[in-house]
C-alpha positions as CSV (number, residue, x, y, z in Angstrom):
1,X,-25.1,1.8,150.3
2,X,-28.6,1.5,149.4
3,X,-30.3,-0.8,152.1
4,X,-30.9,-3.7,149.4
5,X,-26.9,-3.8,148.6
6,X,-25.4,-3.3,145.9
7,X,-27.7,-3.8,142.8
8,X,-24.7,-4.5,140.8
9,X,-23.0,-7.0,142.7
10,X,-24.8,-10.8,143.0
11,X,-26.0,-11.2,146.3
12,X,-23.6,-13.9,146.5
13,X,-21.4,-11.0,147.4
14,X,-22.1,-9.4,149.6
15,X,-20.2,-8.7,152.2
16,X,-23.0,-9.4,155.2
17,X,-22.7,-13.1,153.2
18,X,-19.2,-13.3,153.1
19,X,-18.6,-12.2,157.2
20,X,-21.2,-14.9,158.2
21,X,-20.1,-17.9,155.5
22,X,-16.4,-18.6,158.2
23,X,-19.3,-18.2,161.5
24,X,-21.2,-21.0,160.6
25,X,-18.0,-23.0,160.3
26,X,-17.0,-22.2,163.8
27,X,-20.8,-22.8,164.9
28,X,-20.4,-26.7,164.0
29,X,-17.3,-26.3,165.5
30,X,-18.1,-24.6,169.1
31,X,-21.3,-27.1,169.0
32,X,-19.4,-29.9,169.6
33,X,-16.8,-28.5,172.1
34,X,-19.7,-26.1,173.9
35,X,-20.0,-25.8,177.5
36,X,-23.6,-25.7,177.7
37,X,-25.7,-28.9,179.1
38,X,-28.4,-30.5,177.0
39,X,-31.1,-29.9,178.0
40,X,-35.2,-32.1,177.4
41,X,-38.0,-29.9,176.7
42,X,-41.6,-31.1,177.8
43,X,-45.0,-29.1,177.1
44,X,-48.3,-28.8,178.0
45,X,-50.7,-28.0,176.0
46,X,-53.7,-27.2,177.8
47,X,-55.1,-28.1,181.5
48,X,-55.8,-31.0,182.6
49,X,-53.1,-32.7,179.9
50,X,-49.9,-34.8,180.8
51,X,-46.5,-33.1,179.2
52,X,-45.5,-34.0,176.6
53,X,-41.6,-34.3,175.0
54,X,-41.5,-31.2,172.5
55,X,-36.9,-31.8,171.8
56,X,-34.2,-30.8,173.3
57,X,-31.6,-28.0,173.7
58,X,-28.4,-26.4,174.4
59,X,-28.4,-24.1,177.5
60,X,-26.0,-22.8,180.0
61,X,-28.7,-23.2,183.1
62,X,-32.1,-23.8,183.5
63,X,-33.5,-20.4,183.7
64,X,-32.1,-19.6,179.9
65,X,-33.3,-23.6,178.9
66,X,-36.6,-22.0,180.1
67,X,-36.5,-18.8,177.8
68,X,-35.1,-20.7,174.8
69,X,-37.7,-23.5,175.0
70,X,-40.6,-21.1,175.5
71,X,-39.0,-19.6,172.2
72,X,-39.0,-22.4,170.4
73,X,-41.6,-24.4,171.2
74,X,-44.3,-22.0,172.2
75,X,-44.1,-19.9,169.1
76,X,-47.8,-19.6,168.3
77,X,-49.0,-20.2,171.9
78,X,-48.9,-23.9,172.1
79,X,-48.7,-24.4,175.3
80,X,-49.7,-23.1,179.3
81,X,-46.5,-25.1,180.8
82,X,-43.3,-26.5,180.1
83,X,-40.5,-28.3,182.1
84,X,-37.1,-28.5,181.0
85,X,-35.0,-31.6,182.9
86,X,-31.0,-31.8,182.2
87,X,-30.4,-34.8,179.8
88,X,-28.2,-36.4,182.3
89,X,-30.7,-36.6,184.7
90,X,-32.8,-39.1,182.4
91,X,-32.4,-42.8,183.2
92,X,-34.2,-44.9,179.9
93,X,-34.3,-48.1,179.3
94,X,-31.6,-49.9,176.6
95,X,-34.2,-50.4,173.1
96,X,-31.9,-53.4,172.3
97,X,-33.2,-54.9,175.7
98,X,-36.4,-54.6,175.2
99,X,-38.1,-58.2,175.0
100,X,-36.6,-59.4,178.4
101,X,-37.2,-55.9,180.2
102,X,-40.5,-55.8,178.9
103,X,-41.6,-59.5,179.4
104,X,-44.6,-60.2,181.0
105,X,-44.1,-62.0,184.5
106,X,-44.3,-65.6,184.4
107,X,-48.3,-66.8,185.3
108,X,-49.6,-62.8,185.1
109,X,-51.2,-63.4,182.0
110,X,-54.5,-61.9,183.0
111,X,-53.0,-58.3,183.2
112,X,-53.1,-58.3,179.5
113,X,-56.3,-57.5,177.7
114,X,-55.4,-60.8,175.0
115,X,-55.7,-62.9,178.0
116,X,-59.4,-62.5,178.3
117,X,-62.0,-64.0,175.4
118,X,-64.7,-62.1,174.0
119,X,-68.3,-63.0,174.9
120,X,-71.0,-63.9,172.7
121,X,-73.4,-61.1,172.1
122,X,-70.6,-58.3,172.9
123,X,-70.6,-56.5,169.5
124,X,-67.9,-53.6,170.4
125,X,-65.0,-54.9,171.7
């Protein structure tokens, strides 16, 4: 077999193709019963920078979370460090909530920047 497959068959054909068309079936499938944790990838970029959230990914423990994030989100040398944190581990806050658990405290107006007025003369603010 030549290494480009068989010029006269369609690609379509193939029998490479054909093995790999029932594994991506059973991908979807193992995805949603897989054992492995999610996992939250942060990076950072350079020194002196906070991390930042890059995704998140499937991994059986944290040293392989480590490898697979480095693979994917380091590619073209994006970054100097990265922390990987299991999902469950995250507490966040409910978006739905988010006027009463952001509300500013009654009478702490002044710890907002629309509290204070501009004054005359300041041309920058």
């Amino acid at each position: 077999m030549s290494p480009h497959g068989n010029p006269e068959a369609p690609a379509s054909a193939a029998s490479e193709i054909n093995r790999e068309a029932p594994k991506v079936a059973a991908t979807t499938e193992e995805h949603q019963e897989s054992p492995w944790s999610l996992w939250e990838v942060f990076v950072r970029s350079s020194r002196g920078l906070s991390h930042v959230h890059a995704g998140s990914l499937h991994a059986p423990d944290a040293a392989m979370a480590l490898r697979n994030a480095r693979d994917l989100y380091t590619r073209r040398n994006e970054g100097v460090s990265i922390w990987v944190v299991p999902a469950e581990a995250i507490s966040s806050s409910d978006p739905d909530s988010k006027g009463s658990f952001f509300e500013s405290p009654q009478g702490k107006d002044y710890r907002h920047a629309t509290y204070y007025t501009k004054s005359e003369g300041v041309k920058h603010l």
